[in-house]
C-alpha positions as CSV (number, residue, x, y, z in Angstrom):
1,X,18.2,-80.8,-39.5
2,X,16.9,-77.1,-38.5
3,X,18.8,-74.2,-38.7
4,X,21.5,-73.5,-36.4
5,X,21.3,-71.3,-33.4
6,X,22.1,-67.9,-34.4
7,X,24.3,-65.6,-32.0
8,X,23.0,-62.0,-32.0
9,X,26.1,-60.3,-30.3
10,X,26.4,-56.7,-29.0
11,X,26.4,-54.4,-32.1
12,X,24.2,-56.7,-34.3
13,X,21.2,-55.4,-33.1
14,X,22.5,-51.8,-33.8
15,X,23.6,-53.2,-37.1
16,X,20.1,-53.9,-37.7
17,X,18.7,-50.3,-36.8
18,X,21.2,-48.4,-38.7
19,X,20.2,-51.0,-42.1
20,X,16.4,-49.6,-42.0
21,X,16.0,-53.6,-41.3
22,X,14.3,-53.2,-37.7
23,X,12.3,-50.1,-37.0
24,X,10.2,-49.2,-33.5
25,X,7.4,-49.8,-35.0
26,X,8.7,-53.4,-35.5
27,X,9.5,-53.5,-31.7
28,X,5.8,-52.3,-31.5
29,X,4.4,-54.5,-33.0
30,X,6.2,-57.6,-31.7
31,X,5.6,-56.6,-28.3
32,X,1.7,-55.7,-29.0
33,X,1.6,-59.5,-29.9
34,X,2.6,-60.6,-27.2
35,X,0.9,-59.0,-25.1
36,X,-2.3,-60.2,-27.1
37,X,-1.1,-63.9,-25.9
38,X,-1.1,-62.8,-22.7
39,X,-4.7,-61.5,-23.2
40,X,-5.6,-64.8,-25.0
41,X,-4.4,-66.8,-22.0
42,X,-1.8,-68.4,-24.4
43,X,1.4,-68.0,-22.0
44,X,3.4,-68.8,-19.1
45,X,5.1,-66.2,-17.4
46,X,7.7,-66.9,-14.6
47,X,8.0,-63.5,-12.7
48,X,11.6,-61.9,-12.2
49,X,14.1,-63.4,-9.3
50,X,16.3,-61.3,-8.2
51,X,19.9,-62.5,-6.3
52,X,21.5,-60.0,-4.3
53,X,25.2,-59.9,-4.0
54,X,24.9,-59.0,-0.4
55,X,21.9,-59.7,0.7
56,X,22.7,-57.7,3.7
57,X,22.7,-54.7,2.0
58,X,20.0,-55.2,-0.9
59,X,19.2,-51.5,-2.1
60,X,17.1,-50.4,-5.0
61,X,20.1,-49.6,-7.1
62,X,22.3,-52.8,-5.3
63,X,24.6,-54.8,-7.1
64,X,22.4,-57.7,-8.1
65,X,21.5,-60.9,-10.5
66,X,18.1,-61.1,-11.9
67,X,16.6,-63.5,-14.3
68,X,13.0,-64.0,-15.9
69,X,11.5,-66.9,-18.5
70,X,7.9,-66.8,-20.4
71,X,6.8,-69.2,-22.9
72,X,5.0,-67.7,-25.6
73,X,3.0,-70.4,-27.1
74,X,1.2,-67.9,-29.8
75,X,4.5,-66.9,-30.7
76,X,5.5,-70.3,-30.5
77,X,9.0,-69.1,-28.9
78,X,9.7,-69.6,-24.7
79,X,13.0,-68.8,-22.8
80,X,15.0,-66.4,-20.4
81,X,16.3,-63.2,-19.8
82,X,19.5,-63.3,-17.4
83,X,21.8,-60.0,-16.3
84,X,23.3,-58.4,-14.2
85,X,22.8,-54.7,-12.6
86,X,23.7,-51.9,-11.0
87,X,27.6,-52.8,-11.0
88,X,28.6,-49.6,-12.6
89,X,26.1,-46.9,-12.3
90,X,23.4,-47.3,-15.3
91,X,25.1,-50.2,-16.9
92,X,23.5,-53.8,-16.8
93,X,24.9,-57.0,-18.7
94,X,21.8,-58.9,-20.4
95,X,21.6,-62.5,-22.1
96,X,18.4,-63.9,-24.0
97,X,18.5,-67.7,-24.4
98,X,15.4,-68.5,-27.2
99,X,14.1,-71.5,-27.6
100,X,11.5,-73.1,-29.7
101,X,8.3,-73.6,-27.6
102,X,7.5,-76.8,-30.7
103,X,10.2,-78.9,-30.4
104,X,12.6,-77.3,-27.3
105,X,15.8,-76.1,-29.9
106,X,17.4,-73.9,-29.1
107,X,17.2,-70.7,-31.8
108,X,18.9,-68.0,-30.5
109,X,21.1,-66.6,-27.9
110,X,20.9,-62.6,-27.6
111,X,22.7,-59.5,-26.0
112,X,20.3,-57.8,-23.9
113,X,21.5,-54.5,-23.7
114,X,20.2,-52.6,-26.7
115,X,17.5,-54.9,-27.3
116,X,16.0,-53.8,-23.5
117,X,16.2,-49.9,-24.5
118,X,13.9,-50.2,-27.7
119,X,11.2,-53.2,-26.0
120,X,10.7,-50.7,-23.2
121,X,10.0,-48.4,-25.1
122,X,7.8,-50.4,-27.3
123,X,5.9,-51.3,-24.6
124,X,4.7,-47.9,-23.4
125,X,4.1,-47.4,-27.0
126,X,1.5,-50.5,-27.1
127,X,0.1,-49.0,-23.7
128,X,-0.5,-45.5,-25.2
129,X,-2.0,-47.3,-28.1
130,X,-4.4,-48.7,-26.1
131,X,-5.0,-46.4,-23.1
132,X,-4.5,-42.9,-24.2
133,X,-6.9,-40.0,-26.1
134,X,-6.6,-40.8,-29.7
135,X,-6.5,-37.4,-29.7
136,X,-3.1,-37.3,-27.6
137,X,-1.1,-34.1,-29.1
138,X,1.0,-33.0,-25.8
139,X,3.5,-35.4,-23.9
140,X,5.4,-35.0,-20.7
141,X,8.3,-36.8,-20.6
142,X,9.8,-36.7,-17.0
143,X,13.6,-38.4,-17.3
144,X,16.1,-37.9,-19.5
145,X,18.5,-41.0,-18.8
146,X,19.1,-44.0,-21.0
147,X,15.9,-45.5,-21.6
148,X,14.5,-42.0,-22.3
149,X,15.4,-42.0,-26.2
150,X,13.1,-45.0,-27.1
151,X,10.4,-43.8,-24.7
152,X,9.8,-40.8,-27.0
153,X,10.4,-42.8,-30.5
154,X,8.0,-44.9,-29.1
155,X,5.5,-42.7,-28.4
156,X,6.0,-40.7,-31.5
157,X,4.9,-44.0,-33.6
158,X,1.7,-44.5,-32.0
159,X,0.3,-40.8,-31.5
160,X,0.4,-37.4,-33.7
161,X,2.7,-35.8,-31.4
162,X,2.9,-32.0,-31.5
163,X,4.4,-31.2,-28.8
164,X,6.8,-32.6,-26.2
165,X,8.1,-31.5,-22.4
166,X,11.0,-32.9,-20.9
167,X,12.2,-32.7,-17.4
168,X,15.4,-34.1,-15.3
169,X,16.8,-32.9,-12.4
170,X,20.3,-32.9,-14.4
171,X,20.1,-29.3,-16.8
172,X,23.0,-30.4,-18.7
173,X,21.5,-34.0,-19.8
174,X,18.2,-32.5,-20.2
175,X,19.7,-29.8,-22.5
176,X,21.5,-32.6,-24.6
177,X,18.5,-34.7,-24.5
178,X,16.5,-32.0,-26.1
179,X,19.0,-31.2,-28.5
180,X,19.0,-35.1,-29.6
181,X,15.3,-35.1,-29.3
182,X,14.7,-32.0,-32.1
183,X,17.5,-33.7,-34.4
184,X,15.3,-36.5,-34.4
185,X,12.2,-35.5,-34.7
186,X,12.2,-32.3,-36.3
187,X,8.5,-32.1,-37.1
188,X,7.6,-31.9,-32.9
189,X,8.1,-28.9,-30.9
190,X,10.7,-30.1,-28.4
191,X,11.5,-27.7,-25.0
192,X,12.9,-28.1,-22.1
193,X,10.4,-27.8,-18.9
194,X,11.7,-26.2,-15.4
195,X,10.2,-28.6,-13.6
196,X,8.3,-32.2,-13.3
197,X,5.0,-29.8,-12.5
198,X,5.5,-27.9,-15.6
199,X,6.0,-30.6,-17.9
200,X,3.0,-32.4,-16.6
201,X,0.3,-30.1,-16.1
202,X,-1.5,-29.7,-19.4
203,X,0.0,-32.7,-20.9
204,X,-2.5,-35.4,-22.6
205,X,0.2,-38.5,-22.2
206,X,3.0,-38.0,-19.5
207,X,5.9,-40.5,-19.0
208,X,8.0,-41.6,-16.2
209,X,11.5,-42.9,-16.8
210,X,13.4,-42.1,-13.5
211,X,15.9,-44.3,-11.2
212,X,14.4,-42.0,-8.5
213,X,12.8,-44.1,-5.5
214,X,10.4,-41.3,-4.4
215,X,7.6,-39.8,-6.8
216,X,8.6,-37.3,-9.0
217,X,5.1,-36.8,-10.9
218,X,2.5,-35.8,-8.4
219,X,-1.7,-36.9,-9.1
220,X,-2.8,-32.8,-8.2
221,X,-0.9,-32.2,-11.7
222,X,-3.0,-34.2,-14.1
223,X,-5.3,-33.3,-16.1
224,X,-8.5,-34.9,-17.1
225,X,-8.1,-37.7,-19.7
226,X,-4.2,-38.0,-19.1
227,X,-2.9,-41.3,-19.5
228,X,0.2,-41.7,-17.5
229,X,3.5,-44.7,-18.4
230,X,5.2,-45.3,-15.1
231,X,8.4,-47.4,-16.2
232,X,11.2,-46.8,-14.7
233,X,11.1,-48.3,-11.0
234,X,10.1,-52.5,-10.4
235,X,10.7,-52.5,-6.5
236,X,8.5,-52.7,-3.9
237,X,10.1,-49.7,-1.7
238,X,10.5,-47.3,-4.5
239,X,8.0,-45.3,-6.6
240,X,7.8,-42.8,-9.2
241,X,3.8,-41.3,-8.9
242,X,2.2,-41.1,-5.4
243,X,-0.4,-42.3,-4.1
244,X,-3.0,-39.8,-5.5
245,X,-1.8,-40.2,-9.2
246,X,-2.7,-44.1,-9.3
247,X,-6.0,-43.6,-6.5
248,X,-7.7,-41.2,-8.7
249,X,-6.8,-43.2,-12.1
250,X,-7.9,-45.9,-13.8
251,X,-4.5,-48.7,-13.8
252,X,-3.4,-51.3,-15.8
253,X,-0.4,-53.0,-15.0
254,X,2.1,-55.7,-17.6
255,X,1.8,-58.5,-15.2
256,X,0.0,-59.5,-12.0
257,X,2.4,-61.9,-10.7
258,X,5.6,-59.4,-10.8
259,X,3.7,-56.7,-10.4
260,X,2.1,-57.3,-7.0
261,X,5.9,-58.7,-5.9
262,X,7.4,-55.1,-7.0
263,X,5.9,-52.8,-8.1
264,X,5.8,-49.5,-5.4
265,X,3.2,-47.4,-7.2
266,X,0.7,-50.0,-6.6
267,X,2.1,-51.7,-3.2
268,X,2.5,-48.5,-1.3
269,X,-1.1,-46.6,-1.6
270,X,-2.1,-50.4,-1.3
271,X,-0.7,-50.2,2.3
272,X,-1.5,-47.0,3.1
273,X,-5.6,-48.1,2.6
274,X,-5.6,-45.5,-0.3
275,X,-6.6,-48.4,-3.2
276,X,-7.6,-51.7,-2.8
277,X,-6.4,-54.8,-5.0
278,X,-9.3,-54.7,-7.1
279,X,-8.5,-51.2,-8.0
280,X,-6.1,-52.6,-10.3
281,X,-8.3,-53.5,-13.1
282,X,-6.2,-56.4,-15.3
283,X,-3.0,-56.7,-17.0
284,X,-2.4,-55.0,-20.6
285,X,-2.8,-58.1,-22.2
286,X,-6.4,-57.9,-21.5
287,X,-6.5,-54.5,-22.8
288,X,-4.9,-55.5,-25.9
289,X,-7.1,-58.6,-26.8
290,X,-10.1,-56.4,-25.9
291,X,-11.2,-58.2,-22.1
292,X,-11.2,-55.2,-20.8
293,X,-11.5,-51.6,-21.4
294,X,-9.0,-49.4,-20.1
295,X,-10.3,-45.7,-21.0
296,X,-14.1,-45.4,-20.8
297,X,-14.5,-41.5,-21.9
298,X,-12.3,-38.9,-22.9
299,X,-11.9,-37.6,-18.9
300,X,-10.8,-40.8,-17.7
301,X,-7.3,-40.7,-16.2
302,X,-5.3,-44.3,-17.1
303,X,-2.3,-45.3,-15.5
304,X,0.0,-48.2,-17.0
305,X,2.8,-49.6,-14.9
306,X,5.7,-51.9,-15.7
307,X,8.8,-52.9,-14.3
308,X,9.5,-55.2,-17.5
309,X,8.7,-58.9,-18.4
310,X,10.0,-62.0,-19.7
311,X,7.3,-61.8,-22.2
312,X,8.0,-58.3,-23.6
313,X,11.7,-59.8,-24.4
314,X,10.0,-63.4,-25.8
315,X,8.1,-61.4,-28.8
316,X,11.1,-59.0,-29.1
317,X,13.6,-62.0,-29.4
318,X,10.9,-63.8,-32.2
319,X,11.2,-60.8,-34.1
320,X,14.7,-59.9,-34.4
321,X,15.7,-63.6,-34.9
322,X,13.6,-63.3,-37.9
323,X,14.9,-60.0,-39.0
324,X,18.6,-60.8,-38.5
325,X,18.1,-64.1,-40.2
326,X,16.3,-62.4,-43.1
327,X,19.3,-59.3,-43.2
328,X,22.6,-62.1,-42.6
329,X,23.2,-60.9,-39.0
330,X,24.2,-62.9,-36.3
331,X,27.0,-65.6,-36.5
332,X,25.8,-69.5,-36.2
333,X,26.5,-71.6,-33.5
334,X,27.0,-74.9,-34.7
335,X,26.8,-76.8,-31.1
């Protein structure tokens, strides 16, 4: 008999941040490798369905189910993401069912709702890793909500930060977020910008992390050699750059098959006639196993965009199950 399925229930996962047992860089790292299977053509990926609960009056931000499934055969771990969103205003209900892709057990069932704060931002991390300057000491971080936090730890792990902007229309969450931000990281110079412009201009990597359908970082305000994380929009009406940010940048995107199916910054300038499909030049994964280069020179502008996959939450899932089975979190399901 294997082990039994191991319940990893809300709180657990912060159980296992406040230990020292699961760091970001552990989220990075996880999610760097599966992104590598992608790259290394060893995956399935089944794109995200979305269920409206009136489908007479699906918004961006409408009340809706959504679900998602990968199998990561070099993790050797497959299953599905299912939750629920836009209910209450920034609140979503996630469940992770993880099976063995050997034998088809079931290993794990996971909350969702932590867990999707720290992959996100693990996977702009493993972007930037790839796609930005080495060199990368400024940052523009343009949202201040709740994915914002791991956005900057992220980025913080994979580049000598010195200095960071941060931007949101909301003063008094922008204030707070800088406040958290310094407490953090005290070695960064942390200030609040007056604008989205400000922040940007100047800034070697800039971030997106906005609920806002329209584009809140404009292409006139990059610099040379910018690399840009757009990651806070997967719908095919909505955007957060325009149309000159992605036309004049080289872009990478985290999957072809969701991406084409959601994601505005690509599908919009793609109607307008401003890129064509081939502009899009592969997915990260081929960045990360090295089919493709992302950044040829220091002045190359890169662009990643993600709206979240399956397979992001399959190498997350492999490596918490590990870590909360190594630390005695999680209860047992004996089925």
């Amino acid at each position: 008999m294997g082990q039994a399925p191991l319940l990893i229930a809300p709180g657990d996962v912060e159980r296992l941040h406040a230990s020292g047992a699961v760091r970001m860089i552990d989220y990075v790292d996880a999610v760097e490798r599966a992104f590598r299977g992608q790259g290394e053509r060893a995956l399935e990926i089944l794109p995200r369905q979305v269920l409206w609960r009136d489908a007479a009056d699906a918004g961006v931000r409408s009340p809706s189910l959504k679900m998602s499934a990968s199998v990561l055969r070099s993790e050797g771990v497959m299953g599905a993401s299912v939750y629920s969103a836009h209910f209450r205003p920034g609140d979503l209900s996630m469940w992770i069912m993880l099976f063995s892709a050997v034998n088809g057990d079931l290993l794990a069932i996971l909350h969702g709702r932590e867990m999707s704060l720290w992959k996100t931002g693990a996977t702009a991390a493993v972007a930037a890793r790839h796609m930005a300057r080495t060199d990368a000491r400024t940052a523009a971080l343009i949202g201040t909500g709740y994915f914002a936090r791991t956005q900057l730890l992220g980025l913080a792990a994979v580049r000598p930060l010195a200095r960071v902007r941060c931007y949101s229309r909301n003063a008094a969450r922008r204030e707070a977020f800088v406040a958290w931000a310094r407490a953090q990281l005290p070695e960064l110079a942390i200030e609040a910008a007056s604008s989205a412009e400000a922040a940007a201009r100047g800034a070697d990597v800039v971030v997106t992390v906005t609920t806002s359908p329209q584009p809140v970082l404009e292409g006139a305000w990059l610099a040379p050699g910018v690399h840009c994380n757009v990651m806070g929009q997967h719908d095919p009406r909505a955007r957060e750059v325009d149309s000159e940010a992605v036309a004049g940048s080289r872009v990478v995107v985290d999957s072809f098959a969701q991406a084409w199916n959601e994601k505005g910054e690509i599908l919009i300038p793609l109607a307008e006639g401003r890129i064509a499909k081939e502009h899009v030049l592969g997915e990260l994964g081929d960045v990360v196993a090295g089919r493709i280069a992302a950044r040829r020179g220091d002045t190359d502008r890169t662009v990643f965009c993600s709206g979240g996959t399956a397979l992001e939450y399959m190498g997350t899932c492999a490596m918490l199950l590990e870590k909360a089975r190594a630390a005695g979190v999680g209860q047992e399901l004996r089925l």
